[in-house]
TIKEMAR-604961 format. One line per field, with one value per atom (N, C-alpha, C): residue number from 1; residue in three letters; atom name; z, x, y. Coordinates in steps of 0.05 Angstrom, whole numbers, plus 5000, padded with zeros to 4 digits. Atoms other than C-alpha are relative to their C-alpha. Example, Ala and Ser with C-alpha at 12.3 -4.5 7.8 and 13.67 -1.06 7.14 Angstrom:
% TIKEMAR-604961
k (1/1/1/2/2/2)
r (ALA/ALA/ALA/SER/SER/SER)
a (N/CA/C/N/CA/C)
pz (5000/5156/5000/4999/5143/5014)
px (5018/5246/5018/4984/5273/4985)
py (4976/4910/5024/4976/4979/5022)
This chain:
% TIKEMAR-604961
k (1/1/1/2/2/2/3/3/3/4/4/4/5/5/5/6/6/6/7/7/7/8/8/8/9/9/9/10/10/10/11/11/11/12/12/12/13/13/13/14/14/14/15/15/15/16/16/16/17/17/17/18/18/18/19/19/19/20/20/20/21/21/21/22/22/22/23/23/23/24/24/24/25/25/25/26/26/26/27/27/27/28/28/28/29/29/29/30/30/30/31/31/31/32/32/32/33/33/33/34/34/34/35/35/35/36/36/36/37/37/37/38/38/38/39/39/39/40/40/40/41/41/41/42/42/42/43/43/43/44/44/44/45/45/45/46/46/46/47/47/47/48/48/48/49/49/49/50/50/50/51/51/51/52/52/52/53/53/53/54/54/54/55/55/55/56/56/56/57/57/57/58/58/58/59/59/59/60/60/60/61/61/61/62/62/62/63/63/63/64/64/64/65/65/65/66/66/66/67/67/67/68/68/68/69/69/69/70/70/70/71/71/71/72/72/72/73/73/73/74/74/74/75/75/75/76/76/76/77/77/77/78/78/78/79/79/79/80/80/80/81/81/81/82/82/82/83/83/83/84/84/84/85/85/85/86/86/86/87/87/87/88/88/88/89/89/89/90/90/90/91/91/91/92/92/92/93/93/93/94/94/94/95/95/95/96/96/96/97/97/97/98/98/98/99/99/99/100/100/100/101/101/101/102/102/102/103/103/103/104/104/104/105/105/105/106/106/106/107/107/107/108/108/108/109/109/109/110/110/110/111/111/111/112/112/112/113/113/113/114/114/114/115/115/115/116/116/116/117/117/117/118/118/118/119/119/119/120/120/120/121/121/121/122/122/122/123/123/123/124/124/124/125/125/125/126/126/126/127/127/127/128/128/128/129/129/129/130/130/130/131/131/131/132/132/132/133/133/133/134/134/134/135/135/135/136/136/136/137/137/137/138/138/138/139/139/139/140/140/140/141/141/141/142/142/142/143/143/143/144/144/144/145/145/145/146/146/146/147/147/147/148/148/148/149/149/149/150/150/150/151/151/151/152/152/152/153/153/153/154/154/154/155/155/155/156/156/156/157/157/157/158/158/158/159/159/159/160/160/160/161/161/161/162/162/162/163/163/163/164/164/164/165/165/165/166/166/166/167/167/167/168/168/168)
r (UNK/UNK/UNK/UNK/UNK/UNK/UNK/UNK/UNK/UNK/UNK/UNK/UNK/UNK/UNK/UNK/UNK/UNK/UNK/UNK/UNK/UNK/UNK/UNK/UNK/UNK/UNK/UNK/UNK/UNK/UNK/UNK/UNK/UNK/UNK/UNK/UNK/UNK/UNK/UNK/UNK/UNK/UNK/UNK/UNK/UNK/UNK/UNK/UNK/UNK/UNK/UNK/UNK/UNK/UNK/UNK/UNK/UNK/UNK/UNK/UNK/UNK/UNK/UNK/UNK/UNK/UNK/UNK/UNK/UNK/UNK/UNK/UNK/UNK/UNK/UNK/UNK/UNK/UNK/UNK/UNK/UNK/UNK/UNK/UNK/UNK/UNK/UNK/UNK/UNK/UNK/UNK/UNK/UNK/UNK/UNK/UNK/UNK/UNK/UNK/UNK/UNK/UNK/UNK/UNK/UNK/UNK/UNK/UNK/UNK/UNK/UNK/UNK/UNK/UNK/UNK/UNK/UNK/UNK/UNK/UNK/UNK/UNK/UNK/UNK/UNK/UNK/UNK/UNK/UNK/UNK/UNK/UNK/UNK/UNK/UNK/UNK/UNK/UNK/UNK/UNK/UNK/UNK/UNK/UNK/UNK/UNK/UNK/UNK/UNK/UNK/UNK/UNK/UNK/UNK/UNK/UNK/UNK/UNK/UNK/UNK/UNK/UNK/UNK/UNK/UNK/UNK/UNK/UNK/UNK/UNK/UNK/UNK/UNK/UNK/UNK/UNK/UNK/UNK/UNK/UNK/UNK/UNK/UNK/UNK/UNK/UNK/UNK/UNK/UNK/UNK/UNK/UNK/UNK/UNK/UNK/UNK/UNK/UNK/UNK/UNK/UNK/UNK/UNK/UNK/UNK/UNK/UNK/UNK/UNK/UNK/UNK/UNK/UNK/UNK/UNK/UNK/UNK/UNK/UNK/UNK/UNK/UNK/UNK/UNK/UNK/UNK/UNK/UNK/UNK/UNK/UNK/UNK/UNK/UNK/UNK/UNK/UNK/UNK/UNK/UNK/UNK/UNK/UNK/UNK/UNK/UNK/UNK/UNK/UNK/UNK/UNK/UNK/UNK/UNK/UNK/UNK/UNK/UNK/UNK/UNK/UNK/UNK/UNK/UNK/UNK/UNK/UNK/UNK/UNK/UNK/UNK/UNK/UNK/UNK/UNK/UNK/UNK/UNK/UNK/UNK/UNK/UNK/UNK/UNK/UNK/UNK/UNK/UNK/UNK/UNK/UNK/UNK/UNK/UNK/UNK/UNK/UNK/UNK/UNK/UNK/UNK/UNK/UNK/UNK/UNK/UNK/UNK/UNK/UNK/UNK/UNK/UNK/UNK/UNK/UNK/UNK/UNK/UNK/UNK/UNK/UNK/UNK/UNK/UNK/UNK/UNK/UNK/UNK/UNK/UNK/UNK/UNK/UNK/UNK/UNK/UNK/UNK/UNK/UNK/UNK/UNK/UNK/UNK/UNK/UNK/UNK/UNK/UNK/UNK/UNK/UNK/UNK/UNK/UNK/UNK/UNK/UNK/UNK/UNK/UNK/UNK/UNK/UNK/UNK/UNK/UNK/UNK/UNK/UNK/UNK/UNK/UNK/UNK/UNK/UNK/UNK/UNK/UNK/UNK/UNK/UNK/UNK/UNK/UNK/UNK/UNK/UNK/UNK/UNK/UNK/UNK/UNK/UNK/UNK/UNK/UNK/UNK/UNK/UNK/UNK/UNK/UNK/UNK/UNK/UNK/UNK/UNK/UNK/UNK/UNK/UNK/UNK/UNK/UNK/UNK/UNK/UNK/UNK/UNK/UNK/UNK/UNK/UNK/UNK/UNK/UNK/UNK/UNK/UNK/UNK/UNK/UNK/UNK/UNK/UNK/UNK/UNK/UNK/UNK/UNK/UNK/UNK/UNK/UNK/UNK/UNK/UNK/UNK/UNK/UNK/UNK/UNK/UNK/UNK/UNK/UNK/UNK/UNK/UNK/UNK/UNK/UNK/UNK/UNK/UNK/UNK/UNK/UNK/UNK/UNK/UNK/UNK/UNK/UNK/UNK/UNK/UNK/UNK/UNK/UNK/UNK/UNK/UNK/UNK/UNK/UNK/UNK/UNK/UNK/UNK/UNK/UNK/UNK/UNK/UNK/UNK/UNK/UNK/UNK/UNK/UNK/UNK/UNK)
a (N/CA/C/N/CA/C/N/CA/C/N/CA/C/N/CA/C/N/CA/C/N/CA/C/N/CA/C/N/CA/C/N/CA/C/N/CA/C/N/CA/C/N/CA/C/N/CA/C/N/CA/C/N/CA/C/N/CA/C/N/CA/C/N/CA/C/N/CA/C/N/CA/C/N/CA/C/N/CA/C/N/CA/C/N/CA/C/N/CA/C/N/CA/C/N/CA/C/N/CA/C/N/CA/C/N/CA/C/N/CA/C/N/CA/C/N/CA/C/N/CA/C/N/CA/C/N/CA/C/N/CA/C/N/CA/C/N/CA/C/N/CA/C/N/CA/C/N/CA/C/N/CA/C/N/CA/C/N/CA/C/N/CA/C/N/CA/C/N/CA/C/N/CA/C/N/CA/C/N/CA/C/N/CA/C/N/CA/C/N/CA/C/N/CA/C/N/CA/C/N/CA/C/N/CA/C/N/CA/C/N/CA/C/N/CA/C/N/CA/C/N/CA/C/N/CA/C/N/CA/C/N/CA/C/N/CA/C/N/CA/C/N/CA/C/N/CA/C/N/CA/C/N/CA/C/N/CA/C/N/CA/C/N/CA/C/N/CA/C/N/CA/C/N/CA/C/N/CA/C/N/CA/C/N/CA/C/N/CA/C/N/CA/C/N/CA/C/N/CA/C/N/CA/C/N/CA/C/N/CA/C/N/CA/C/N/CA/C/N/CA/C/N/CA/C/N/CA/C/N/CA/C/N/CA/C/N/CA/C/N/CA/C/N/CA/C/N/CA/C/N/CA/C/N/CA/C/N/CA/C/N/CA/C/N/CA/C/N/CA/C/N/CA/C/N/CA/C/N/CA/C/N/CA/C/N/CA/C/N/CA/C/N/CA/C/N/CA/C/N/CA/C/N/CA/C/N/CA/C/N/CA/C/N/CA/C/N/CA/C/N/CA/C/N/CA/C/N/CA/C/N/CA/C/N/CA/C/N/CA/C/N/CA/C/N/CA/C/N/CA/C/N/CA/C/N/CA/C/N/CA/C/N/CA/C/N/CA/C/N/CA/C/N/CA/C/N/CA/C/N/CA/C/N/CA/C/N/CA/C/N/CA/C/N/CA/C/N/CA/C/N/CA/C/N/CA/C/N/CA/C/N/CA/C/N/CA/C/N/CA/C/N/CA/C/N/CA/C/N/CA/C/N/CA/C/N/CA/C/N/CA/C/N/CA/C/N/CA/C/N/CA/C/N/CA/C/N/CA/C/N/CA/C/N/CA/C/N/CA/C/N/CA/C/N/CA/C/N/CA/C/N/CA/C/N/CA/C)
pz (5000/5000/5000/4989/5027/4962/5024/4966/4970/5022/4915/5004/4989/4945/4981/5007/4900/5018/4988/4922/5010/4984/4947/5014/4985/4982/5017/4985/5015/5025/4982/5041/5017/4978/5063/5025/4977/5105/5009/4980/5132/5013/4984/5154/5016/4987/5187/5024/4974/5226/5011/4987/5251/5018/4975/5270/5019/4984/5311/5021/4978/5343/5015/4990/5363/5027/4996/5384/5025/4981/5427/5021/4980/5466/5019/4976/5499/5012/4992/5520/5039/4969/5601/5007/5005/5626/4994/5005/5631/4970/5025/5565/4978/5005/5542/4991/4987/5574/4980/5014/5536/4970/5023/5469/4989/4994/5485/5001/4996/5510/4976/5018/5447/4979/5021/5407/5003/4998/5443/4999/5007/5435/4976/5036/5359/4989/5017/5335/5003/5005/5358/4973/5014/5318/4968/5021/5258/4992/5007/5266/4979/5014/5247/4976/5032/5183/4981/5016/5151/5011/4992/5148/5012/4987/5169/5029/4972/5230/5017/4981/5283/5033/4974/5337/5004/4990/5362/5015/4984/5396/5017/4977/5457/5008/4981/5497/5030/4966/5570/5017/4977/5621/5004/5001/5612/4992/5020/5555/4975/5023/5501/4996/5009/5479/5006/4989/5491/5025/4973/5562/5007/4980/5605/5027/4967/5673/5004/4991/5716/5031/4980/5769/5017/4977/5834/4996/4991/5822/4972/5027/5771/4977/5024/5700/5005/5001/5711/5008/4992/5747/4991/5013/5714/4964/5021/5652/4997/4996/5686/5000/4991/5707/4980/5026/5634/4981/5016/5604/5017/4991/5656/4990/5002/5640/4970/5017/5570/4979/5021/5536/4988/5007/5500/4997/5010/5501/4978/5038/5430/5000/5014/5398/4975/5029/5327/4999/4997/5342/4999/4986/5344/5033/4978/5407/4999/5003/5433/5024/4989/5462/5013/4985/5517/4997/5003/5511/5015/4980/5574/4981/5017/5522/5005/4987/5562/4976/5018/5519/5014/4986/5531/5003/4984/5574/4997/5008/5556/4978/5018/5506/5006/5006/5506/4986/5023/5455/5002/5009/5446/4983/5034/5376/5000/4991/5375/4977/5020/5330/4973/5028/5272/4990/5003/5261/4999/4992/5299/5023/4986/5352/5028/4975/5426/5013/4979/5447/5020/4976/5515/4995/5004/5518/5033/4974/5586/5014/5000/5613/5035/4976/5681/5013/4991/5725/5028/4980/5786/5020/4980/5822/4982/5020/5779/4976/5024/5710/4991/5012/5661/4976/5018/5619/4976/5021/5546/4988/5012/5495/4978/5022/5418/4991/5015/5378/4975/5020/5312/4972/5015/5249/5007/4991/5270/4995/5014/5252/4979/5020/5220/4979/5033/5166/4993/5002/5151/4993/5012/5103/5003/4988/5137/5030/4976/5194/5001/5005/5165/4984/5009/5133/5003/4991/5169/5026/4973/5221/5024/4982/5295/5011/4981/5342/5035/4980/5407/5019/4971/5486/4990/4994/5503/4983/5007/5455/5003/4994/5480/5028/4969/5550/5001/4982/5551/5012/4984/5589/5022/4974/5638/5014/4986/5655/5017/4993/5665/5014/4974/5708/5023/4978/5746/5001/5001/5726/4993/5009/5724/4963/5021/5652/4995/4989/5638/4985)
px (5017/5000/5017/4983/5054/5023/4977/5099/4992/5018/5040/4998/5007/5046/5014/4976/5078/5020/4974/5147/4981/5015/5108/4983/5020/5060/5012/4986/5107/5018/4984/5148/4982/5013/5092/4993/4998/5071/5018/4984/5135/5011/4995/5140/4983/5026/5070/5011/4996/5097/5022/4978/5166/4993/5015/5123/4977/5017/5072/5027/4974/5139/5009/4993/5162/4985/5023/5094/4996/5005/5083/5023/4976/5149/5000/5009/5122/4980/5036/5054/5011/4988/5061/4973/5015/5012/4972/5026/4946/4995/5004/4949/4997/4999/4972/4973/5013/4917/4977/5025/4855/5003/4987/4892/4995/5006/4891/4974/5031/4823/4987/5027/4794/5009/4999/4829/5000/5006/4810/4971/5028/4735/5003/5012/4743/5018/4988/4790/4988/5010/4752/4975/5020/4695/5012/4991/4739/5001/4991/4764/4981/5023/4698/4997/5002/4692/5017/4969/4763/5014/4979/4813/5028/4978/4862/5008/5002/4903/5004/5009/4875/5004/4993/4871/5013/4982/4909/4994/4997/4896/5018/4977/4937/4984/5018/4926/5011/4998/4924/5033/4974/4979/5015/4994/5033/4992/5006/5001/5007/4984/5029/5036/4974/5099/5012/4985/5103/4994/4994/5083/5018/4975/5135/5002/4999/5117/4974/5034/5056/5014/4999/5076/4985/5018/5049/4988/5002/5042/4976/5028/4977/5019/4992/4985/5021/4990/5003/5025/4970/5060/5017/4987/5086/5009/5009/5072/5025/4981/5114/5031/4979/5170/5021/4984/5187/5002/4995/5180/5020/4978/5229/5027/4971/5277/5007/4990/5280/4985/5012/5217/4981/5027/5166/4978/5031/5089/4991/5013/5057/4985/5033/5000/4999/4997/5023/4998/5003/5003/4970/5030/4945/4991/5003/4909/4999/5010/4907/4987/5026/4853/5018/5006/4857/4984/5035/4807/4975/5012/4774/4987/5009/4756/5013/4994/4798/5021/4980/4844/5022/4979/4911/4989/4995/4922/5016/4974/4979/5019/4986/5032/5032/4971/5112/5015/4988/5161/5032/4976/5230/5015/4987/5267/5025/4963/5338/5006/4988/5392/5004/4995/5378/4972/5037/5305/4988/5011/5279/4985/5010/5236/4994/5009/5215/4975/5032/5137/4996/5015/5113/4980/5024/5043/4987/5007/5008/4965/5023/4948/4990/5006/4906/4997/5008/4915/4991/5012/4871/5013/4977/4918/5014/4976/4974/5004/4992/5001/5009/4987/5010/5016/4984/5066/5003/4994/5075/5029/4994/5121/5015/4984/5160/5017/4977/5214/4989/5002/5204/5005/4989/5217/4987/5017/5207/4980/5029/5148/5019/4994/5196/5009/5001/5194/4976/5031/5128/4996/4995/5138/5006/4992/5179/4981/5016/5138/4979/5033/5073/5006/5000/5107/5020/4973/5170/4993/5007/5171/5006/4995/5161/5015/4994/5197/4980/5010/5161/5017/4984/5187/5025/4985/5237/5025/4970/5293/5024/4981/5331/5008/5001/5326/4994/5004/5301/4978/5019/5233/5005/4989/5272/5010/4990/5310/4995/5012/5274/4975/5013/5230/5011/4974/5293/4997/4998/5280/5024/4975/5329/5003/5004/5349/4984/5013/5308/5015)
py (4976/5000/5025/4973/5052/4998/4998/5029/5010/4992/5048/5033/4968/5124/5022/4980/5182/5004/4995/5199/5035/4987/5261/5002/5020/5230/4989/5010/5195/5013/4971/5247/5015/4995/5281/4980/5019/5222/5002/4995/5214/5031/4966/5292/4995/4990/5280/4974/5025/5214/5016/4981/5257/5016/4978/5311/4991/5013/5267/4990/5012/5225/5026/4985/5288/5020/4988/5316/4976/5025/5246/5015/5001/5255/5022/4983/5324/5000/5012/5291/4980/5001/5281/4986/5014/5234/5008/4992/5273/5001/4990/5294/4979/5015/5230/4978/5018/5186/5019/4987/5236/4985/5004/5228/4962/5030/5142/4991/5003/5139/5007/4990/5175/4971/5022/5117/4970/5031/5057/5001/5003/5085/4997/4996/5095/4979/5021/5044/4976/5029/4983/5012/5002/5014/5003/5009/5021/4980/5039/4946/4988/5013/4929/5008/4989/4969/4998/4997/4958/4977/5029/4901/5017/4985/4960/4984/5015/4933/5029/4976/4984/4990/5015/4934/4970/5014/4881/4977/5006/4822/4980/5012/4792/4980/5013/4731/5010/4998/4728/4996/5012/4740/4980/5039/4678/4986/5018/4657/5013/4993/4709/5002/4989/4722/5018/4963/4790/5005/4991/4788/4992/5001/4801/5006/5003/4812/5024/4986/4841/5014/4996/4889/5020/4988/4925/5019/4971/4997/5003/5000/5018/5015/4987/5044/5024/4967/5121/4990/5012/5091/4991/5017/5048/5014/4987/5093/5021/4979/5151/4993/5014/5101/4994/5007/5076/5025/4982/5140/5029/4991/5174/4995/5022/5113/4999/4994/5135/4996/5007/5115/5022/4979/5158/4991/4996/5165/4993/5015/5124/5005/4993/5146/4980/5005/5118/4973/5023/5048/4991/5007/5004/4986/5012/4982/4970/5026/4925/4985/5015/4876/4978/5035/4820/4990/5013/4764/5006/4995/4789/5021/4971/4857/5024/4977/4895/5013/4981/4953/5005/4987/4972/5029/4979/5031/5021/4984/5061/4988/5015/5051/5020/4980/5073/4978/5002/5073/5007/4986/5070/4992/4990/5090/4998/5000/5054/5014/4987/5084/4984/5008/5030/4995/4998/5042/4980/5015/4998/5009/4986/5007/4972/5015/4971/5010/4987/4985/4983/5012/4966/5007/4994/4965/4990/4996/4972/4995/5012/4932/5004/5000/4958/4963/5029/4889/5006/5004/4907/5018/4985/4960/5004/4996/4939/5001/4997/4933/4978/5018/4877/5014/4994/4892/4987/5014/4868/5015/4974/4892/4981/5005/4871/5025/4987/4900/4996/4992/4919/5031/4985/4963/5025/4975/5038/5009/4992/5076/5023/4980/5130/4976/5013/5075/4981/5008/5067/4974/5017/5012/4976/5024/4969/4994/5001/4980/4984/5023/4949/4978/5027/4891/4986/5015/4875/4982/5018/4812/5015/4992/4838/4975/5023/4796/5014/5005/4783/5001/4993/4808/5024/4970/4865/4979/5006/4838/5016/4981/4901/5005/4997/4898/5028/4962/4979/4990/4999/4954/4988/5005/4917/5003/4978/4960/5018/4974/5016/4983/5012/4969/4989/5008/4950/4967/5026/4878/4988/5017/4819/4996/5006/4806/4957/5023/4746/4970)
């Protein structure tokens, strides 16, 4: 689809993803959390109308891939914690669904130096926070982004870190 785009076309897109990444990274949680909420009401209702991938779904705690651990402290926390430790605020993603129906919560992002990228994605667990998260091709490459293999779990160690976890 992205590869069928004029070379101006393209460019624009990628000016408009740069200036969103950029735009994300000064979003503090309030601001954040509005921005999230409006797109876990409207993207499931996309899902339905479009084969676009808008949403996502996960299985259950210790039964996907990309979870990687569930700890104490609720979202905001956990939210503030990894994006102190070096991650940024995502908008530019789709949501994603547990079987329960529940939506992620939050999402952070971090953009290594070979355009690649590491999302956690952040699930209210009752108080606390179930953590997920893959590695994959950045979003500043659109292209590769929507048709390059993700790999599954923090293959970088930046979410375990910045949760002060053992490497696993």
């Amino acid at each position: 689809m992205i590869d069928a785009l004029p070379p101006y076309a393209y460019a624009a897109l990628l000016i408009a993803i740069v200036a969103a990444v950029a735009y994300q990274r000064t979003l503090g949680w309030r601001t954040y959390s509005k921005l999230h909420r409006l797109k876990v009401r409207y993207l499931p209702l996309i899902d339905r109308l479009t084969p676009a991938f808008v949403v996502a779904n996960k299985r259950a705690p210790g039964e996907d891939a990309e979870y990687l651990t569930t700890v104490t402290q609720p979202v905001q926390a956990t939210f503030e914690q990894l994006t102190a430790a070096g991650g940024s605020p995502h908008l530019l993603n789709s949501v994603k669904r547990l079987p329960d129906g529940s939506y992620s919560d939050a999402h952070v992002v971090w953009i290594h130096d070979d355009r690649s990228q590491t999302e956690a994605y952040l699930f209210d667990a009752e108080g606390g926070t179930h953590v997920y998260a893959h590695h994959e091709t950045s979003v500043l490459d659109p292209e590769g982004h929507l048709s390059d293999p993700q790999q599954d779990g923090d293959v970088r160690g930046v979410v375990r870190d910045a949760l002060g976890l053992p490497d696993s």
